[in-house]
C-alpha positions in Angstrom: 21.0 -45.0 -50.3 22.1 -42.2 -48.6 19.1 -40.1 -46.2 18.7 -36.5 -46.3 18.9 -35.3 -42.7 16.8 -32.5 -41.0 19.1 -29.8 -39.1 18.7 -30.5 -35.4 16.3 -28.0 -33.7 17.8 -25.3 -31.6 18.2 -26.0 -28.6 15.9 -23.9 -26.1 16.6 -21.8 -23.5 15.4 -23.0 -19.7 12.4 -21.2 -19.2 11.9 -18.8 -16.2 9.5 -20.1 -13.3 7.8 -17.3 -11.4 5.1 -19.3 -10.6 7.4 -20.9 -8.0 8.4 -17.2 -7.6 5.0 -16.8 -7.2 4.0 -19.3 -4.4 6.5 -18.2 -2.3 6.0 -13.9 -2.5 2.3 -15.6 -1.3 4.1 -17.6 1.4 6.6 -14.6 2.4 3.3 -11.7 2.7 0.9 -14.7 4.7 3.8 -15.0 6.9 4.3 -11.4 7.9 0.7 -11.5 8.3 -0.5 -14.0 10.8 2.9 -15.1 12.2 3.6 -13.4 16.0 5.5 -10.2 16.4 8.5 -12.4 18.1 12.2 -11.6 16.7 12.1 -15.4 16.0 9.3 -15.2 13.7 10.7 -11.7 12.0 14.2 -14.2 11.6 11.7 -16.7 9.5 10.1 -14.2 7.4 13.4 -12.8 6.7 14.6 -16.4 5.8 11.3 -16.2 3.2 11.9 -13.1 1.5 15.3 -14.0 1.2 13.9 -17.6 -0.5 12.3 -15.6 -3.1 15.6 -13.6 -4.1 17.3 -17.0 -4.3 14.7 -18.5 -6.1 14.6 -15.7 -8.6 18.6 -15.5 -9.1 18.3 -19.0 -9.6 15.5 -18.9 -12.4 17.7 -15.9 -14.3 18.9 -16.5 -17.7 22.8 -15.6 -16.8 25.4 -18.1 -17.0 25.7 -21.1 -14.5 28.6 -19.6 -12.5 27.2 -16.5 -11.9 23.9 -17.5 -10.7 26.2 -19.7 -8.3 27.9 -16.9 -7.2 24.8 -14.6 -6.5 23.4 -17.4 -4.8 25.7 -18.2 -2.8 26.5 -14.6 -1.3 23.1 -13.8 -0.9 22.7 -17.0 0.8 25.2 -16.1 3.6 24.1 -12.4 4.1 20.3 -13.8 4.6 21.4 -16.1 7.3 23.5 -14.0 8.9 20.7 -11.5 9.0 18.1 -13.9 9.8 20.0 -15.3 12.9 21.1 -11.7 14.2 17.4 -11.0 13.9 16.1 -13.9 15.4 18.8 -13.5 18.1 17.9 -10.2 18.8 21.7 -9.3 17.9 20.5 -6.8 15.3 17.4 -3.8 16.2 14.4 -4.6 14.6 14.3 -1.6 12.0 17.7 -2.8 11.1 15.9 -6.3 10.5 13.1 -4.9 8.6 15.6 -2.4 6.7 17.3 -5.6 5.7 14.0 -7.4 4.2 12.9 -4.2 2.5 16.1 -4.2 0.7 15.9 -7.7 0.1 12.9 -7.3 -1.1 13.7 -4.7 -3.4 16.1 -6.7 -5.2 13.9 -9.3 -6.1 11.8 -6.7 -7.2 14.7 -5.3 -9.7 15.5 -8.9 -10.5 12.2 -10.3 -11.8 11.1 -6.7 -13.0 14.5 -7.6 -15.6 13.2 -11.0 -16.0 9.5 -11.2 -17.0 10.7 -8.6 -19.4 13.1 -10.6 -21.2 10.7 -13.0 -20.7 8.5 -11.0 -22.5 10.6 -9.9 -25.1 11.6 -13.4 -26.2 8.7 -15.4 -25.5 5.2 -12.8 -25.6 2.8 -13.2 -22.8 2.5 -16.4 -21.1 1.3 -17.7 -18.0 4.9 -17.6 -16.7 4.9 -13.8 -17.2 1.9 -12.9 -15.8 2.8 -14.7 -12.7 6.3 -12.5 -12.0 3.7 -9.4 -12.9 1.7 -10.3 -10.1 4.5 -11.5 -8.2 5.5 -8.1 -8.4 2.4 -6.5 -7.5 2.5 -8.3 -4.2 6.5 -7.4 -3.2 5.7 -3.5 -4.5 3.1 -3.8 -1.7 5.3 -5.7 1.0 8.2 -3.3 0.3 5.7 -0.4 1.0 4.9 -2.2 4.5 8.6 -2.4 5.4 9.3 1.3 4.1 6.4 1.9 6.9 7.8 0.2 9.2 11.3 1.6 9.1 10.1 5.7 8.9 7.5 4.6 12.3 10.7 3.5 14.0 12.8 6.6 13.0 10.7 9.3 12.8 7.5 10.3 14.8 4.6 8.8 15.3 3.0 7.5 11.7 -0.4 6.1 12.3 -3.1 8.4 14.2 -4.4 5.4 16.0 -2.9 4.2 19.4 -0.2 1.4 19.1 1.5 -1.1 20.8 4.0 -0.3 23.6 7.1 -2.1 23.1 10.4 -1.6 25.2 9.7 1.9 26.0 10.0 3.0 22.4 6.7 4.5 22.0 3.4 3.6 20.4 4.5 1.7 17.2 2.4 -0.9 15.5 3.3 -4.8 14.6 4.9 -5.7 11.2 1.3 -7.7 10.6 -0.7 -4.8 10.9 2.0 -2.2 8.9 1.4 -4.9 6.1 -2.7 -5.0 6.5 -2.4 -1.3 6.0 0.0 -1.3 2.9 -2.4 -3.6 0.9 -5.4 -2.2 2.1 -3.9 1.0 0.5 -2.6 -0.6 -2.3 -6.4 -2.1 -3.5 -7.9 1.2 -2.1 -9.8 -0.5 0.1 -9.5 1.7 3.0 -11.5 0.0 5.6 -10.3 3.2 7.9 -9.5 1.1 11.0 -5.7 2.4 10.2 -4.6 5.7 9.0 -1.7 7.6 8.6 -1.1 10.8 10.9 1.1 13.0 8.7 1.9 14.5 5.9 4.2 12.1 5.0 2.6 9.3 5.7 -0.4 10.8 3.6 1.8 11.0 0.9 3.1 7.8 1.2 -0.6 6.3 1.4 -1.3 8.2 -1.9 1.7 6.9 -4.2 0.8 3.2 -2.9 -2.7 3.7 -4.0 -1.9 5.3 -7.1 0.7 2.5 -8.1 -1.5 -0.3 -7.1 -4.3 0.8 -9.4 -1.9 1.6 -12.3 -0.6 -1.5 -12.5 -3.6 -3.5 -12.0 -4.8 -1.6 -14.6 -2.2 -1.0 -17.2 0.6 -3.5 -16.9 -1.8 -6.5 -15.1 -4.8 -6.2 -17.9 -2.6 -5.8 -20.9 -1.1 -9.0 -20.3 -4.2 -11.4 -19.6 -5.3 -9.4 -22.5 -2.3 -10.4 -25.0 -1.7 -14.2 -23.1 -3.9 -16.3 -25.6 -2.6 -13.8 -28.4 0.7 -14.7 -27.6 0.1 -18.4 -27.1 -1.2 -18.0 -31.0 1.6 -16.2 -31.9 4.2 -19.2 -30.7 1.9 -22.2 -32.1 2.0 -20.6 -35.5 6.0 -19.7 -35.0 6.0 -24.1 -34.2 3.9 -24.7 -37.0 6.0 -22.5 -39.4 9.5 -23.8 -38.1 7.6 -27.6 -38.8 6.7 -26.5 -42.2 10.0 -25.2 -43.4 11.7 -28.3 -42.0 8.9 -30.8 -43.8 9.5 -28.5 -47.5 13.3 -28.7 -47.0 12.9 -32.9 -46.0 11.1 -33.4 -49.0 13.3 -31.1 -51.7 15.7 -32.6 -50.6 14.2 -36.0 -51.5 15.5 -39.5 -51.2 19.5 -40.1 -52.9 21.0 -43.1 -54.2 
């Protein structure tokens, strides 16, 4: 007696995980933070951000060989940063030049990502962490921006800084980023502000960014994740349905 036999089910594609992507954007902005002003520390933080590109190209839907192949260069030009930072071989606005464009291209990666993600899948807890994985590098890219125009142009904060080598009042990465996401939320506590026109202006696009996202992209997708979790439980049930009607038309055969 010869057995009908169901197709074999598609096989499914590796799913993206920004909540790893997630963790360490979290990791890479506490680090900036509290670590110490020291080149050794910027070399670590560099080493972080550069961790999050990695773990992003890594998580990409591209073939095997080319997320090898971005991996592996972008490996090698982080470490070779990082230590020519660390060593204090390469100027510090150099070093946070480097991060803010490494930085950036996670930014374009996972912004590609979560929405293919997106478009494949709907709204899942996977996508809404790369959202607000992105929410947090938009605001440490703003930081390093910061940092790079204090160090080329004139003096960006109104408060006194820090004196460092002779180069003037300037402020420590940690407290460039306290600013950026103090903008960001609009939570202005006022201890920090920025002396020019162009820093104004920067202050202003942050703040309005920040709150456009929260509100647009952040709140439509916790308020489609449980629709779309409905959406791919009755796309399941209808695939099990189909396979069940065509099991049993097709019935047993002698």
């Amino acid at each position: 007696m010869l057995l009908a036999v169901s197709p074999l089910p598609a096989r499914t594609s590796v799913q993206h995980r920004y909540g790893i992507v997630l963790l360490l954007t979290v990791a890479a902005v506490i680090d900036v933070i509290v670590a110490p002003d020291t080149p050794t520390s910027r070399g670590i933080g560099l080493l972080l951000q550069g961790g999050t590109l990695l773990a992003v190209i890594a998580t990409a839907r591209e073939a095997a060989s080319v997320r090898r192949a971005r991996g592996a260069v972008a490996a090698v030009l982080l470490i070779a940063l990082a230590a020519g930072v660390a060593l204090s071989v390469i100027p510090r606005w150099v070093g946070a030049l480097a991060a803010a464009a490494a930085v950036a291209a996670v930014l374009i990666v996972l912004v590609r990502g979560v929405a293919r993600l997106i478009r494949e899948q709907g709204v899942s807890l996977q996508a809404v962490a790369g959202a607000l994985a992105i929410y947090m590098l938009v605001g440490l890219t703003f930081a390093f921006a910061i940092s790079v125009i204090a160090y080329a142009g004139p003096k960006y904060f109104a408060q006194s800084g820090h004196q460092s080598s002779g180069e003037g009042a300037l402020f420590s990465l940690s407290e460039e980023t306290y600013f950026s996401f103090t903008t960001m939320t609009t939570t202005g506590y006022g201890d920090l502000t920025p002396a020019t026109s162009v820093g104004h202006a920067i202050a202003v696009l942050e703040m309005l960014l920040g709150q456009i996202y929260l509100v647009t992209v952040i709140g439509l997708l916790v308020g489609n994740l449980n629709r779309g979790a409905s959406r791919r439980e009755g796309d399941a049930s209808r695939r099990g349905g189909g396979a069940s009607r065509r099991e049993g038309a097709a019935g047993p055969q002698s």
